[in-house]
N, C-alpha and C positions, 0 to 999 in steps of 0.2 A: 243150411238151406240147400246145398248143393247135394248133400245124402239125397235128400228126397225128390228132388228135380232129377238126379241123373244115377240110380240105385247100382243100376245094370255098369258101369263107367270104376266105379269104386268097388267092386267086388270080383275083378280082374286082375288077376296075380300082375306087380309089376313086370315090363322084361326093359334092357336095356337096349337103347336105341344107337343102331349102327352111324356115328358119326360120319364116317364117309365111302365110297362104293357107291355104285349104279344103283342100291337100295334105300341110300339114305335118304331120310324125312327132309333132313335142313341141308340147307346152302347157304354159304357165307356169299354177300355182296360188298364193291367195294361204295364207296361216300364218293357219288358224283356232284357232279355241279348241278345239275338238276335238282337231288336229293335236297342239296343244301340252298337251291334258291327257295325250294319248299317248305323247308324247315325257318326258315327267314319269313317268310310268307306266311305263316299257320297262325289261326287265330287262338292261340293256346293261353290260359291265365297266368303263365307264369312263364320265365326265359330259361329252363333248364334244358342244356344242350343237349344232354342225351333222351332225354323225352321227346325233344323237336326232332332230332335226327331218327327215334325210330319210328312217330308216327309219319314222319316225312317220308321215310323207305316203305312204308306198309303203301302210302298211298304212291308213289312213286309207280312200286311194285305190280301194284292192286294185289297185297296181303293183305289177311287179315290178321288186326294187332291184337292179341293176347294180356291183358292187363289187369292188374289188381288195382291200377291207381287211378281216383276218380275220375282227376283232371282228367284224363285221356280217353276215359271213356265216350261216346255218342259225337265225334266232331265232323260231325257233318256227311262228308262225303267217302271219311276212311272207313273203313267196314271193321270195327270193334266188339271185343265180349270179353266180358270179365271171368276173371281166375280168381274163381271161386275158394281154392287150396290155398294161395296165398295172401300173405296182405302187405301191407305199406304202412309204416307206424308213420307220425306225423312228426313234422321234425322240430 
């Protein structure tokens, strides 16, 4: 599905992404207490910590969450889209 939604995306040689320098894409944050009264707070169907803690830093943040796994898709008010390339087998 995702060939055909995004053709131009998959047909771009990979390159590796500069973890850190004034160029880098990502940044590490730390787990505040804000983070985690949100993540306590989120109306999620399931109590899995690292799931709450990072759609709680997205929304925290105002990132947006990256996810193959359903649960976390569409919650509301975090700005979510699914990875397409990955998946989540069921446990």
């Amino acid at each position: 599905m995702a060939e055909r939604q995004f053709p131009q995306l998959l047909d771009r040689p990979r390159k590796a992404l500069p973890l850190d320098g004034p160029a880098a894409p990502l940044r590490g944050t730390s787990l505040t207490h804000e983070i985690v009264l949100a993540a306590h707070q989120l109306p999620l169907p399931h109590r899995d910590p690292a799931n709450r803690f990072l759609a709680a830093t997205a929304q925290v943040m105002d990132l947006m969450l990256v996810t193959s796994d359903d649960l976390l898709l569409g919650l509301g008010t975090i700005r979510t889209m699914k990875n397409w390339r990955a998946t989540v087998r069921p446990a």
